[in-house]
Biopython code that builds the backbone (N, CA, C, O; Angstrom):
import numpy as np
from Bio.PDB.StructureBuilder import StructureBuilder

atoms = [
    (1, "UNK", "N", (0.839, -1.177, 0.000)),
    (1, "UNK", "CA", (0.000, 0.000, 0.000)),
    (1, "UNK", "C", (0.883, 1.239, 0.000)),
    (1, "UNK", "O", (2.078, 1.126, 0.271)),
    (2, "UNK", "N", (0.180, 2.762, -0.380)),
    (2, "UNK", "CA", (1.007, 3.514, -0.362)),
    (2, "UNK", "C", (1.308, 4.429, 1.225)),
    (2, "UNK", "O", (0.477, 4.922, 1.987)),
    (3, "UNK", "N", (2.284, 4.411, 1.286)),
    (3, "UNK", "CA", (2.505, 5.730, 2.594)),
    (3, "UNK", "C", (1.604, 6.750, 2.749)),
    (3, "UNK", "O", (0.903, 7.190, 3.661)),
    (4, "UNK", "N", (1.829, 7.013, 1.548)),
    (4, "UNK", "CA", (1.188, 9.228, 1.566)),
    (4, "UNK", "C", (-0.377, 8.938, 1.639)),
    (4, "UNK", "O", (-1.041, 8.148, 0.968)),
    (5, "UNK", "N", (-0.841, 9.963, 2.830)),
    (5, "UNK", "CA", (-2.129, 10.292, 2.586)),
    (5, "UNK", "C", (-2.733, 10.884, 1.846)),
    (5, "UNK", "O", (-2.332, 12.044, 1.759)),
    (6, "UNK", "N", (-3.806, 10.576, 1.039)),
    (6, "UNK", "CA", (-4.229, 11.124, 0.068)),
    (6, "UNK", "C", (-3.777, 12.507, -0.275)),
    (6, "UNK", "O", (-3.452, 13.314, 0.596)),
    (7, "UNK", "N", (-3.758, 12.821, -1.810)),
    (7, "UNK", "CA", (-3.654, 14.086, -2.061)),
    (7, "UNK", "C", (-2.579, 15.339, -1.322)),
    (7, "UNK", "O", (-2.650, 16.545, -1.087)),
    (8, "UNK", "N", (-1.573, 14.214, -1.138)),
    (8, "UNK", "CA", (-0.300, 14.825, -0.570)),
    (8, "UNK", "C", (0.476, 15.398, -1.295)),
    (8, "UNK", "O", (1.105, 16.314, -0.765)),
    (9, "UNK", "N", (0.706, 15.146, -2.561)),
    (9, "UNK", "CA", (1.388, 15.538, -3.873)),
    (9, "UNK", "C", (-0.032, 16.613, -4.561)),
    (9, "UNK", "O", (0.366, 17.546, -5.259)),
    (10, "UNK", "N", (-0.672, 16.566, -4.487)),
    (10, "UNK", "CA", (-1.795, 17.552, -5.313)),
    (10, "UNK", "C", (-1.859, 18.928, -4.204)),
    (10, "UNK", "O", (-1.758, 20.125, -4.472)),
    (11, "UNK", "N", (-2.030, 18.362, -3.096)),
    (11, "UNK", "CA", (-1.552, 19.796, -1.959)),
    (11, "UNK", "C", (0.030, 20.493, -2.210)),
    (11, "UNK", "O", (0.338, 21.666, -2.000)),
    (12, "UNK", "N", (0.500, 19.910, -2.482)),
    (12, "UNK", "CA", (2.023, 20.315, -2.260)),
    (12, "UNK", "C", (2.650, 21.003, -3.949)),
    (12, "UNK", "O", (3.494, 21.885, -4.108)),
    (13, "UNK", "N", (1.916, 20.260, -4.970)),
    (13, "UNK", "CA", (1.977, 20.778, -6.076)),
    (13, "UNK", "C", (0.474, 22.044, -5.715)),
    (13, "UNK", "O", (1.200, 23.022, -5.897)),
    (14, "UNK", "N", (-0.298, 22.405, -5.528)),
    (14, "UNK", "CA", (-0.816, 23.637, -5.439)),
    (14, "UNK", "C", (-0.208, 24.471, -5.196)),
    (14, "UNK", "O", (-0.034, 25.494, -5.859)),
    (15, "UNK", "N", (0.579, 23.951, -3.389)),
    (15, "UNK", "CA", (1.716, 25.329, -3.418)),
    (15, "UNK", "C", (2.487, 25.659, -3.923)),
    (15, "UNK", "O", (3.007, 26.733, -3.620)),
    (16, "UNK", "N", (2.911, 24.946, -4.877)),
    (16, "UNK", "CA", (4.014, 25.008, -5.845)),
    (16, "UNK", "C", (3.304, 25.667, -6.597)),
    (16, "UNK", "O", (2.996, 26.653, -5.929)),
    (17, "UNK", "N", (2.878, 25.740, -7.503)),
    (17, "UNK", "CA", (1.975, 26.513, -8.143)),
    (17, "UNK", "C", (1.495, 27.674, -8.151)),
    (17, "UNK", "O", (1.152, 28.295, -9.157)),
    (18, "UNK", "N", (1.419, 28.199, -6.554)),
    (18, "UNK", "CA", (1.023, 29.175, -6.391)),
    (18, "UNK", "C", (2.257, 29.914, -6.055)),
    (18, "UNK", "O", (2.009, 31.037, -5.615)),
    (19, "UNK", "N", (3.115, 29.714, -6.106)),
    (19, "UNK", "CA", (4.672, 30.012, -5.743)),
    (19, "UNK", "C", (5.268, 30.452, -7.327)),
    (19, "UNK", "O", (5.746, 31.539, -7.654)),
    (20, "UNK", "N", (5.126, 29.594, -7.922)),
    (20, "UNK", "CA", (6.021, 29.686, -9.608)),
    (20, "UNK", "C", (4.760, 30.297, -10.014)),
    (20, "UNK", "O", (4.635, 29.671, -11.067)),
    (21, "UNK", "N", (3.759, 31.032, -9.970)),
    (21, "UNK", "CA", (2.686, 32.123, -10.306)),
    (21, "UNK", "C", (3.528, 33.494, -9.796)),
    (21, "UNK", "O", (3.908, 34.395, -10.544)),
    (22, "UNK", "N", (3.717, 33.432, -8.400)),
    (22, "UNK", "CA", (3.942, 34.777, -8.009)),
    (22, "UNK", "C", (5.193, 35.182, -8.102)),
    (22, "UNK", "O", (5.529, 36.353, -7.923)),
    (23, "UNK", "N", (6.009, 34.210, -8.401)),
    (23, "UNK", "CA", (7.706, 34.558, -9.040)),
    (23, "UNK", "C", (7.250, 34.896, -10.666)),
    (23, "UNK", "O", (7.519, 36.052, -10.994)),
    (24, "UNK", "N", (6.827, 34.348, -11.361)),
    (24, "UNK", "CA", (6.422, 34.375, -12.941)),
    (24, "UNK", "C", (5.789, 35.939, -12.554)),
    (24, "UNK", "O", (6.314, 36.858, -13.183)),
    (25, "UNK", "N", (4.696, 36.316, -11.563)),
    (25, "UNK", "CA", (4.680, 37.474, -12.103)),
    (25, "UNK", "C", (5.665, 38.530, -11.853)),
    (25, "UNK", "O", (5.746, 39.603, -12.452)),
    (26, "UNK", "N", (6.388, 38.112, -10.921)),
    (26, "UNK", "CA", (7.310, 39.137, -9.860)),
    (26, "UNK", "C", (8.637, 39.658, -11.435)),
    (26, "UNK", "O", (8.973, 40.758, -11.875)),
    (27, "UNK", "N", (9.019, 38.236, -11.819)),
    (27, "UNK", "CA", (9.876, 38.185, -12.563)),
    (27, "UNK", "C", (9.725, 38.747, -13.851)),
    (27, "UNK", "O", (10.686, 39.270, -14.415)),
    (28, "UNK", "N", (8.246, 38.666, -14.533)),
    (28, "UNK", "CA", (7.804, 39.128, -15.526)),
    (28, "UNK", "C", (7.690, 40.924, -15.478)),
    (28, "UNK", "O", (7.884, 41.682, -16.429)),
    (29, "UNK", "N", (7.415, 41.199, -14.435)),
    (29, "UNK", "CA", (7.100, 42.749, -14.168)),
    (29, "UNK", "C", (8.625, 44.127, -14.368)),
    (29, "UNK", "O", (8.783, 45.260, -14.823)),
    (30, "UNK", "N", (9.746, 42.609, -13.405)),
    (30, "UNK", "CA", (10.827, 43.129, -13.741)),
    (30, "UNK", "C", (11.612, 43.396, -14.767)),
    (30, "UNK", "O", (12.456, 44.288, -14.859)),
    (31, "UNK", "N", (11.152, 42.189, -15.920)),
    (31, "UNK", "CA", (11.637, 41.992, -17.318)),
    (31, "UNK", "C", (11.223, 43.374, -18.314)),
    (31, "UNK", "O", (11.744, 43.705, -19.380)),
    (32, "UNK", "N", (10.211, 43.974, -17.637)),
    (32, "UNK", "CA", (9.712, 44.922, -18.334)),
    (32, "UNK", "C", (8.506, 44.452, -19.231)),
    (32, "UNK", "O", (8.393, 44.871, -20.384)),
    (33, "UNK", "N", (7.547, 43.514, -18.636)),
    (33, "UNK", "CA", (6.516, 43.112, -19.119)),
    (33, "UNK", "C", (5.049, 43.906, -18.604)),
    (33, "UNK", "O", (4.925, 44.187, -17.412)),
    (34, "UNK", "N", (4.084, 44.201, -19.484)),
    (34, "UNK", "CA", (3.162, 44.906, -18.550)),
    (34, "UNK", "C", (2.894, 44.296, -17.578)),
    (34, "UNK", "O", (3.691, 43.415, -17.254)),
    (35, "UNK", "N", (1.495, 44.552, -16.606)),
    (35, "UNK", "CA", (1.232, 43.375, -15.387)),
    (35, "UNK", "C", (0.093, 42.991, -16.308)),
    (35, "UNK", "O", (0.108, 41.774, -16.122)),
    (36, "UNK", "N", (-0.518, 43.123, -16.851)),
    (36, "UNK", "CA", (-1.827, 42.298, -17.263)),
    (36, "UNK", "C", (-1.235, 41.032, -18.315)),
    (36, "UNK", "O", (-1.997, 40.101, -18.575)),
    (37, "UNK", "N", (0.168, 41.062, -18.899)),
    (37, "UNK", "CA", (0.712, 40.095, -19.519)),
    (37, "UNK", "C", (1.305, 39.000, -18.498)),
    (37, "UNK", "O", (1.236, 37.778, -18.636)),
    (38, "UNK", "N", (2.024, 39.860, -17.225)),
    (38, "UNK", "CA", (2.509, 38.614, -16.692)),
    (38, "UNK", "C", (1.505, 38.528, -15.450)),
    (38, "UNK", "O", (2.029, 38.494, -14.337)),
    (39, "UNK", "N", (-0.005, 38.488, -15.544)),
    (39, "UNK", "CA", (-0.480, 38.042, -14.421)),
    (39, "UNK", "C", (-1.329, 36.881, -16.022)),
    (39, "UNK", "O", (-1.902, 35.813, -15.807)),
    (40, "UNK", "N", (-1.205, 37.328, -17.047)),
    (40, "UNK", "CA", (-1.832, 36.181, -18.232)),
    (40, "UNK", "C", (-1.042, 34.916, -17.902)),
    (40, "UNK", "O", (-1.590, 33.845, -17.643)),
    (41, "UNK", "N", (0.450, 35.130, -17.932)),
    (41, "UNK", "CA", (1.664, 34.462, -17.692)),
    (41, "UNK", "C", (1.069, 33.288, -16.607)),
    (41, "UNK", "O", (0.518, 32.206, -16.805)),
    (42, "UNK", "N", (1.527, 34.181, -15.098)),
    (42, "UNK", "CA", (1.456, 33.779, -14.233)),
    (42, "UNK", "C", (-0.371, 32.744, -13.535)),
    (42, "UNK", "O", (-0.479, 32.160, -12.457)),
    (43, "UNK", "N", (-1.291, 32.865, -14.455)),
    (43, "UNK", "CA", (-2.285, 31.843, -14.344)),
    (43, "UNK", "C", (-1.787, 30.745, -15.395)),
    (43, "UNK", "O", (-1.564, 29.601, -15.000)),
    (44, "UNK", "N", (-1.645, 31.040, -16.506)),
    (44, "UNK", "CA", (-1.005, 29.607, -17.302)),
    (44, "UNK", "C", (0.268, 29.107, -16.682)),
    (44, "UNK", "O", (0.875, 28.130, -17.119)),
    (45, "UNK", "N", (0.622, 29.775, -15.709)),
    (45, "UNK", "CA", (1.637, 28.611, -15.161)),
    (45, "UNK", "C", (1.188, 28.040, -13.974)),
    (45, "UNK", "O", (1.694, 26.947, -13.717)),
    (46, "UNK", "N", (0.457, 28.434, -13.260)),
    (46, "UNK", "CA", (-0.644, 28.345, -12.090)),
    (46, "UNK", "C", (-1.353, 26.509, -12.643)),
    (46, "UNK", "O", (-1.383, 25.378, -12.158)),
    (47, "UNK", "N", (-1.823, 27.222, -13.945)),
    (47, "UNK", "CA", (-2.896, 26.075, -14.392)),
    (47, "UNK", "C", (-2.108, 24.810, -14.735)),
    (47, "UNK", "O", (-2.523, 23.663, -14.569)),
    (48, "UNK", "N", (-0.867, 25.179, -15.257)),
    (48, "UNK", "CA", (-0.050, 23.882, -15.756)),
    (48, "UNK", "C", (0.573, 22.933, -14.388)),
    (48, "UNK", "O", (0.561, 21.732, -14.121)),
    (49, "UNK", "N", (0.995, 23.904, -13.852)),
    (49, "UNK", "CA", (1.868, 23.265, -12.868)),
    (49, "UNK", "C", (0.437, 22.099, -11.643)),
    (49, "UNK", "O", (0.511, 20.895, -11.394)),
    (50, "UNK", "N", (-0.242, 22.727, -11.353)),
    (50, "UNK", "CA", (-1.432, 22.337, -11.170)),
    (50, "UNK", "C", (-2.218, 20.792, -11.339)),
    (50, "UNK", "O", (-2.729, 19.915, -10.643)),
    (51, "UNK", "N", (-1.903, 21.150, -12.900)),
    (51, "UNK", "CA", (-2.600, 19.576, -14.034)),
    (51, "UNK", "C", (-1.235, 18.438, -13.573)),
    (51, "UNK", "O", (-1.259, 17.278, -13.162)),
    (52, "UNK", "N", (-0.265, 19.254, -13.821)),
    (52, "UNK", "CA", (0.921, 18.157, -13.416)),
    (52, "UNK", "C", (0.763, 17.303, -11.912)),
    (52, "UNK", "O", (0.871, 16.132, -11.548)),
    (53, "UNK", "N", (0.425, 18.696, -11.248)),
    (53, "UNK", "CA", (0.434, 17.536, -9.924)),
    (53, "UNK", "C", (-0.838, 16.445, -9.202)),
    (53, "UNK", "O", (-0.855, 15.561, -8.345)),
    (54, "UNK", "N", (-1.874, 17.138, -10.156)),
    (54, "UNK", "CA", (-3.054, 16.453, -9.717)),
    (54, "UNK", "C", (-2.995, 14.903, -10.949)),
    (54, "UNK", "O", (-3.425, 13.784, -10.667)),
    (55, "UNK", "N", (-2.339, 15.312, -12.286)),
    (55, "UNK", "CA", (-2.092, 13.918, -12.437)),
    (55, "UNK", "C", (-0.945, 12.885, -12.072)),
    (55, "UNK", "O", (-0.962, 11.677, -12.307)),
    (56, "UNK", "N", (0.070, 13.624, -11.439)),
    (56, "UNK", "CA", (0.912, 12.718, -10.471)),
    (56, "UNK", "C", (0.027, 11.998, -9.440)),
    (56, "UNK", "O", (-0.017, 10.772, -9.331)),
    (57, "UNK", "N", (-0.698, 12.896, -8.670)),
    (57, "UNK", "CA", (-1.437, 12.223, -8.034)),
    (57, "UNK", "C", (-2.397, 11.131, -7.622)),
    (57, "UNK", "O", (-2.749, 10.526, -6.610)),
    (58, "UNK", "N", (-2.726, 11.201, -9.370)),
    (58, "UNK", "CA", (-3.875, 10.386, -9.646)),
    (58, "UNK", "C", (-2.755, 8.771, -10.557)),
    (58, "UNK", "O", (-3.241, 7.753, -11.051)),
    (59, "UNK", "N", (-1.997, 8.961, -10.508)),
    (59, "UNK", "CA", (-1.131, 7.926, -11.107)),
    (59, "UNK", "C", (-0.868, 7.293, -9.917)),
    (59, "UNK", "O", (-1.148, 6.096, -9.986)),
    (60, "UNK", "N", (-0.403, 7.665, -8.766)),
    (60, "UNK", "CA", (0.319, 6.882, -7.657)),
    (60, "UNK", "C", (-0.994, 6.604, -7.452)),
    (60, "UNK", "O", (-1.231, 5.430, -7.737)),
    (61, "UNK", "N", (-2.153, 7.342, -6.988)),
    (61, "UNK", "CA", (-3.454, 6.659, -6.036)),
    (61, "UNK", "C", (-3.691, 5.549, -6.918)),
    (61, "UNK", "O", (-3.616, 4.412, -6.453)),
    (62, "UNK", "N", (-4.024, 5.764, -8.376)),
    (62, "UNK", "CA", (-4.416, 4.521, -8.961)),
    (62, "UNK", "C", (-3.093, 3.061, -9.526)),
    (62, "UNK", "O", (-3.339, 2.037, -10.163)),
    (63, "UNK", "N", (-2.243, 3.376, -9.172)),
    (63, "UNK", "CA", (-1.310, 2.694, -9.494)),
    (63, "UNK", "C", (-1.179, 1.037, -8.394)),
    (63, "UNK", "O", (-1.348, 1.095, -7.176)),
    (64, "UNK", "N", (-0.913, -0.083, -9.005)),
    (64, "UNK", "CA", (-1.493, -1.062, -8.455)),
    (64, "UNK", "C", (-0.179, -1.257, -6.777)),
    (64, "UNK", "O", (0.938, -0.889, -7.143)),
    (65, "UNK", "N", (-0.173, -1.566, -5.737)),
    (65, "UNK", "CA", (0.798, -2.054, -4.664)),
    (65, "UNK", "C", (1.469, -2.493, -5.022)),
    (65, "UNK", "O", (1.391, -3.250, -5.989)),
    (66, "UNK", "N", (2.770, -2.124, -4.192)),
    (66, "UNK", "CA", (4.273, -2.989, -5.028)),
    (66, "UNK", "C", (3.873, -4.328, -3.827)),
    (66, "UNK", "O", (3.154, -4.332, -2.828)),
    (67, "UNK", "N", (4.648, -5.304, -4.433)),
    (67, "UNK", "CA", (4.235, -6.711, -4.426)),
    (67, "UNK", "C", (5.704, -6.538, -2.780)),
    (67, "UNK", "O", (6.686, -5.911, -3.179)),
    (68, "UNK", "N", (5.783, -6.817, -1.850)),
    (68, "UNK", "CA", (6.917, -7.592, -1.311)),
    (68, "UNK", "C", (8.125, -7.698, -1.859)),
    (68, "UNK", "O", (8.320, -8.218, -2.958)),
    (69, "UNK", "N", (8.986, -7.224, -1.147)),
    (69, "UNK", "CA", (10.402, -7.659, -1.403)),
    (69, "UNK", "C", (11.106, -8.803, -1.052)),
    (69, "UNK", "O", (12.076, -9.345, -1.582)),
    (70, "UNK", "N", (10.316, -9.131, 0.137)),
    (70, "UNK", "CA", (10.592, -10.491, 0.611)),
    (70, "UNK", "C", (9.216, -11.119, 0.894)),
    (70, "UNK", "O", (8.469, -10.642, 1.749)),
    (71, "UNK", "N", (8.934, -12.068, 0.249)),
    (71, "UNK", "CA", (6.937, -12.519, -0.173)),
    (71, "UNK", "C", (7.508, -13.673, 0.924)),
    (71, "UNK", "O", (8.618, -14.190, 0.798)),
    (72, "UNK", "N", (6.748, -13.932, 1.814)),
    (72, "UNK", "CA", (6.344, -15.634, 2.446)),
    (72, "UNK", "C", (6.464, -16.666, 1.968)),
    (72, "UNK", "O", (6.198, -17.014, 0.818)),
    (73, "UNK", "N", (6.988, -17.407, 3.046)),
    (73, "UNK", "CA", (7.539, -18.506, 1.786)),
    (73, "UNK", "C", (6.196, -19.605, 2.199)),
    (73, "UNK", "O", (5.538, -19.497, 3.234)),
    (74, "UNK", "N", (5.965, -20.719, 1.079)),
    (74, "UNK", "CA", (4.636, -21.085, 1.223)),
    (74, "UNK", "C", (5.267, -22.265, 2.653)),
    (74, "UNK", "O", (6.451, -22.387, 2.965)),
    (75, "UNK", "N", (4.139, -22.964, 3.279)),
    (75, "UNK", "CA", (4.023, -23.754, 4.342)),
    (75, "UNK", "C", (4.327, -25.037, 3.544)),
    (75, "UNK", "O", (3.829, -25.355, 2.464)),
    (76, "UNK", "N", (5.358, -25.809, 4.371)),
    (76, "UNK", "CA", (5.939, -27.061, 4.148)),
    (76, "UNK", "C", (4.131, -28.053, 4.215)),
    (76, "UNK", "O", (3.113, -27.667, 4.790)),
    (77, "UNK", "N", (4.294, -29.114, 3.554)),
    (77, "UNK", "CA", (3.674, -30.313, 4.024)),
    (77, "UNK", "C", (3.176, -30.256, 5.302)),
    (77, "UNK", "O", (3.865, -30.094, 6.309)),
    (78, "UNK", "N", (1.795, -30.410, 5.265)),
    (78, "UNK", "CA", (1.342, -30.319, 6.651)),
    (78, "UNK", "C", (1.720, -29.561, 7.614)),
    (78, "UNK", "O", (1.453, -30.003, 8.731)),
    (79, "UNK", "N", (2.247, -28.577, 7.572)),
    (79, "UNK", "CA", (2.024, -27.479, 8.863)),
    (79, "UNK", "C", (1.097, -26.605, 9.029)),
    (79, "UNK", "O", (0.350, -26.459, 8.062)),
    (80, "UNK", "N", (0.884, -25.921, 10.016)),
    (80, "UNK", "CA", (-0.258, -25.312, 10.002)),
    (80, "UNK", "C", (0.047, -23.660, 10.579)),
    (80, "UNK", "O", (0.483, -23.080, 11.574)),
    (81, "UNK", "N", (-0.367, -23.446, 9.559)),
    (81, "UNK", "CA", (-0.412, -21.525, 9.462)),
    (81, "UNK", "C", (-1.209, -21.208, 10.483)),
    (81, "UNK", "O", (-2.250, -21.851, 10.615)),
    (82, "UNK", "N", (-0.912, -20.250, 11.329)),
    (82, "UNK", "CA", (-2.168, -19.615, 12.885)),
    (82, "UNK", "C", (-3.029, -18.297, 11.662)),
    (82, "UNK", "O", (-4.237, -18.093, 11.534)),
    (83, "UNK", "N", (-1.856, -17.609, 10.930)),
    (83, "UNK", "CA", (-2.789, -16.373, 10.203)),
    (83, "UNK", "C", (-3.598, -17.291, 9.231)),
    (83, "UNK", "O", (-3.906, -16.475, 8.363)),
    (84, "UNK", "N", (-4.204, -18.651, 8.789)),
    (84, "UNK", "CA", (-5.459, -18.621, 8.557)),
    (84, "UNK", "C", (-6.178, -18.939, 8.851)),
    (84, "UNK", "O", (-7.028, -19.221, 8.006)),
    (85, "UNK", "N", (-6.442, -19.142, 10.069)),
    (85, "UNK", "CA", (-7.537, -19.351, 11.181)),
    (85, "UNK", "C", (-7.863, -20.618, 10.712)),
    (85, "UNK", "O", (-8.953, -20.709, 10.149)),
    (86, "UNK", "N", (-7.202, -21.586, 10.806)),
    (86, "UNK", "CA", (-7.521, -23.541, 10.722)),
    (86, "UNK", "C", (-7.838, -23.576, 12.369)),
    (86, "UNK", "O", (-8.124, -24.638, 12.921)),
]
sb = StructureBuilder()
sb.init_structure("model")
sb.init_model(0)
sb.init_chain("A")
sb.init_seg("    ")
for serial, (resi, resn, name, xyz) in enumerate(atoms, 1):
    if name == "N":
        sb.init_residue(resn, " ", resi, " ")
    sb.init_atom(name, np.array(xyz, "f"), 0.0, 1.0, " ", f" {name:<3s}", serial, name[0])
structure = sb.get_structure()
């Protein structure tokens, strides 16, 4: 199963997002860009960065359990397992 609680990467990519928005505009303003270009800027990077992390997200949630690194080894001849309730 996985570690992360849900939507740990889709929270964390938001703030990211909302971070590389307000540098994109900070940075754009300085470049000598109007502000209504780099606040255009700064939502298309908002929106991208965004899609990225909510489909990271949705890849690990739906992505199948890694199998064991070390799997159980099966029960010899006649012994008896307690975890299956015989």
């Amino acid at each position: 199963m996985n570690t992360l609680p849900p939507f740990t990467i889709a929270r964390y990519g938001v703030y990211l997002a909302l971070g590389a928005a307000i540098a994109t505009v900070w940075l754009g303003t300085r470049a000598g860009y109007p502000l209504d270009q780099s606040l255009m800027r700064a939502i298309f990077t908002f929106v991208l960065v965004t899609v990225v992390a909510f489909g990271a997200e949705a890849i690990i949630l739906t992505s199948p359990p890694r199998s064991p690194s070390n799997p159980p080894e099966p029960p010899a001849d006649g012994e008896h397992r307690p975890d299956h309730g015989d």
